[in-house]
N, C-alpha and C positions, 0 to 999 in steps of 0.2 A: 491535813499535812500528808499522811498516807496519798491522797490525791494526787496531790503535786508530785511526790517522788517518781513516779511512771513517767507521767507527763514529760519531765524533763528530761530521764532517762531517754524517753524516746526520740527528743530533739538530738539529745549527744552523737545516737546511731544515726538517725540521718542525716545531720552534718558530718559525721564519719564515713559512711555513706556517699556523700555527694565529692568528699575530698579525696576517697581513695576514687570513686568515677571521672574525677577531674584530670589524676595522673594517671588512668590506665592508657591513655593514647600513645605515650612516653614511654610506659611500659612495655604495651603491646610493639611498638618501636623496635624498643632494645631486645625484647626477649624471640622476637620472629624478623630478625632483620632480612637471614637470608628468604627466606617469603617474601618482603618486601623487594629487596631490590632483584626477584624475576619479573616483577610488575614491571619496570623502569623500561623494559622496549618498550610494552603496551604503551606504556605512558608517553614514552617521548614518540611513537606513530600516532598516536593520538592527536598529538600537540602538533603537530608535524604537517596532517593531513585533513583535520578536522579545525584548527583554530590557525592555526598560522596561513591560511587562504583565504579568510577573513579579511587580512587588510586588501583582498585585490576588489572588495565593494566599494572601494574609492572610483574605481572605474566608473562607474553606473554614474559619476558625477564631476568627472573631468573628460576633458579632450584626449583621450588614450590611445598614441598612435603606434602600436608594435611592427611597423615595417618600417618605417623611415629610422626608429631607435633614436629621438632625439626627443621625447615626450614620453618618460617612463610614465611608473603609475604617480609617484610623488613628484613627480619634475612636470607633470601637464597643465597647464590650467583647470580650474575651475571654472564648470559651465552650467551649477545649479541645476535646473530640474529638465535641461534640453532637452537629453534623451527620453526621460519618462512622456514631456510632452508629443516628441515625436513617435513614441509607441503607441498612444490612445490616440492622434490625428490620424494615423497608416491605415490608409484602407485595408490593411488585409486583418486590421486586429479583431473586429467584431465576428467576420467570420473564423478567424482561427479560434477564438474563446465559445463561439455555440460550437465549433466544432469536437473540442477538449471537451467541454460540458455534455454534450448530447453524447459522442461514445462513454464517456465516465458514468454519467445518470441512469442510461438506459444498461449498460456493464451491469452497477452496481446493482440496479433493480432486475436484471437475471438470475445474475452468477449468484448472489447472497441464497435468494431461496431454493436456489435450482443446487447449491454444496450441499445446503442445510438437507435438504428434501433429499439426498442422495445419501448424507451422510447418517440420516435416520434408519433410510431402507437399508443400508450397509451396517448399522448398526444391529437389524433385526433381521441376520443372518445368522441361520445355528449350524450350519456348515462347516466345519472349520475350511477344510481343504476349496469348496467356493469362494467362501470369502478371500480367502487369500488370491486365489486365480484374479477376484475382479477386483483385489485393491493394487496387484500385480497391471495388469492390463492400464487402469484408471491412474496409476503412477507414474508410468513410462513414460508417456509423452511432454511432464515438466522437466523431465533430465534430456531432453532434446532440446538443442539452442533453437531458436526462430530462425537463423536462417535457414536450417534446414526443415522443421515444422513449417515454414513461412511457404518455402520454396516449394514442399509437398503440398500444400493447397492451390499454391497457382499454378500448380499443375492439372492438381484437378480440377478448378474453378475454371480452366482454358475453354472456350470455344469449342474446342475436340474431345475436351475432359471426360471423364466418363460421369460430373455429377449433369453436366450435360446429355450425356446419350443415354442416363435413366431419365430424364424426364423427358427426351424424346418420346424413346420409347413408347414411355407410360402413358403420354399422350395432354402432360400438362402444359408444356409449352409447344409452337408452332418453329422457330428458328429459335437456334443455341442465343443464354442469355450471356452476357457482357459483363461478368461478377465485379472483374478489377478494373475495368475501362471505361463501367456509368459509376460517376459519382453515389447516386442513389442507392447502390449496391454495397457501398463501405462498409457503412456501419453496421450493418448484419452480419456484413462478414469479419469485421475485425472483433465485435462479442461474438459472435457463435464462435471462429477459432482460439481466442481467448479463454473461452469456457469449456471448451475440448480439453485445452493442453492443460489449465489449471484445474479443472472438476476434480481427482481426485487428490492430488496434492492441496486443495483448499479442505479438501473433508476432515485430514487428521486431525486439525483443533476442533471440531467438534465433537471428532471420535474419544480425543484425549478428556474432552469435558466431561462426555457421557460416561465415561468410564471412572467418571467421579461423584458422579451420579449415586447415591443410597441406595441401596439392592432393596432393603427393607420398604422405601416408600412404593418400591412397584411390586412386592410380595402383601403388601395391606389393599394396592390398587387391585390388584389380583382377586383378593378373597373378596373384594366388596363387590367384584362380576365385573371390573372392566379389560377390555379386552384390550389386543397390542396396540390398537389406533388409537384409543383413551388414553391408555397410558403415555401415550408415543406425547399427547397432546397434554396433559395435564400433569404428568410426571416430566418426563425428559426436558421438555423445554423450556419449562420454568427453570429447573436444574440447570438448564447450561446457558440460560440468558444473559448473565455477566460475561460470559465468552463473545455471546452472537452481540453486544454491545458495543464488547471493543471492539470486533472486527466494523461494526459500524461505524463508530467513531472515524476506523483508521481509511474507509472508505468514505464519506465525507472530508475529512482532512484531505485526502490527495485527490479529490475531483479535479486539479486543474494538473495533476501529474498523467499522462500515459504512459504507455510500455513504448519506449521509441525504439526501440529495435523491431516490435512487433511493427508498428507503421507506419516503420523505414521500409524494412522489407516487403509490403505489402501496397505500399505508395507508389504511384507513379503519374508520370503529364497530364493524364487522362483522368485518373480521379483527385487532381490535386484541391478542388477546389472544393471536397468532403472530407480529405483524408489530411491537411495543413493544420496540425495541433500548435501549441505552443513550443512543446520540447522538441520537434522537427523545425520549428522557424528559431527558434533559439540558438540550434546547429546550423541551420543555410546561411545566419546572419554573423553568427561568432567566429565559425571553424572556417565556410566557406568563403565568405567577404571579407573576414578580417575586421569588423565593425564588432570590436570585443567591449566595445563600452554600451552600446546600444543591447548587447548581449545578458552585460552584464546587469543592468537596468531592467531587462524582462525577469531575469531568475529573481532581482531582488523581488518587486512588484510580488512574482508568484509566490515566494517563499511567505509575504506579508499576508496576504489572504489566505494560504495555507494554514499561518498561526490560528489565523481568526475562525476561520470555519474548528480549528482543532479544538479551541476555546469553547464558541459557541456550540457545536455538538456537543462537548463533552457536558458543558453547561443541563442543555436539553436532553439529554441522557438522564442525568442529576435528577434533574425534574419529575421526570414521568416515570421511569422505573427504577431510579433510589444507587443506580450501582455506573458506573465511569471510571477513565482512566485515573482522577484524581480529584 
């Protein structure tokens, strides 16, 4: 008997418990309203710019004519999967998709080790006043728009440029090379200027993880003889892998996304036939032709394997080292 009376006692509390948990919603409501209703811009731009543009994916699957005005989005027919068919038959899709894929792939397999590897040696700066100078320097150039970063490279990358007239000079090439004019030339140059302007602005979530880093685990690596490369490699990096994950993750996820201002500005007749992503044909087909249902049919398409890859990596993440976005 003594048994029981606990027992039960204890069911009473947590059904007390779960009933005052049930009305704190209501509560918290009534007692923080003016809290609540600062939310209601957020909310209603939310609602506004994020889900109320949702209905315009009816496009992607009706006749959507915006010049004539006589075929809104709900007044157009339906024409089931036309568009999407006509986006995998268009010769230019297979080259636009290695094109997206090959600057994203070869991007992400630079820029990833090349912050990390920066953000380590930047890490194991005892300088104060250095450090700061090269995280000053290494930060500038993400608070520059592309077109003006953009514009500074095709300057230099010019035929009369001066990265031309060092390698005159120097004696590596015979006549100035063609950076933005030969196709072949793209894609090194839209990752190399891509990992210029982002290298140090990628570094501070690494900086911020390491600095979450246990002092103690690299004061025991210490006393057992390992030096700053040991540590760098068997303390720090384990320690900020959950960081270096999601940024993987979020780089898989957005392989079919580029930087379209980056090459917009960087694009032109001469190398169009390396430099035609998807988000620049998405604009010459939407903005410039007015073929906003064909438009709209590409973004869905890319938004659908954007899930899947976000899925799947995160999955594969899971997997092999235990930690993911979810």
């Amino acid at each position: 008997m003594a048994m029981i009376e606990p027992i039960t006692s204890a069911k009473k509390k947590n059904k007390a418990a779960r009933k005052q948990k049930s009305f704190r919603l209501g509560y918290d409501f009534r007692t923080q309203l003016e809290l609540k209703t600062m939310l209601l811009p957020a909310v209603f731009l939310i609602f506004l710019f994020d889900f109320t543009p949702l209905f315009g994916l009816l496009m992607a699957f009706k006749d959507f004519e915006p010049v004539m005005g006589v075929k809104g989005i709900f007044t157009a027919d339906w024409n089931g999967m036309a568009h999407f068919k006509r986006l995998f038959t268009n010769f230019q899709f297979w080259p636009m998709i290695r094109n997206t894929l090959g600057i994203n792939l070869l991007g992400a397999a630079v820029s990833i080790p090349c912050t990390l590897l920066f953000a380590l040696l930047l890490n194991e700066i005892r300088n104060s006043r250095f450090k700061a100078v090269v995280q000053t320097v290494t930060y500038l150039p993400h608070f520059l728009s592309w077109v003006i970063f953009g514009g500074l490279f095709i300057t230099l990358l010019n035929s009369d440029g001066i990265v031309n007239y060092v390698l005159l000079q120097l004696g590596f090439i015979d006549s100035p090379l063609q950076f933005l004019a030969d196709p072949k030339y793209f894609w090194g140059v839209a990752i190399a200027t891509g990992l210029l302007k982002d290298l140090g602005w990628g570094a501070i979530l690494y900086l911020a993880a390491m600095a979450g880093v246990d002092q103690s685990l690299h004061e025991a690596a210490a006393i057992d003889g390992a030096g700053r490369f040991k540590r760098m490699l068997h303390v720090t990096i384990p320690g900020i892998l959950p960081t270096l994950m999601v940024l993987i993750i979020f780089a898989v996820s957005g392989m079919l996304n580029n930087n379209f201002t980056q090459i917009y500005v960087l694009q032109n007749t001469l190398n169009l036939p390396a430099s035609q992503v998807i988000d620049t044909y998405v604009y010459q087909t939407g903005l410039l032709n007015f073929q906003f249902s064909s438009a709209t049919a590409i973004g869905l398409t890319k938004s659908v394997f954007a899930l899947v890859l976000l899925v799947g990596s995160n999955w594969v993440s899971n997997k092999i080292t235990k930690t993911g976005l979810f």
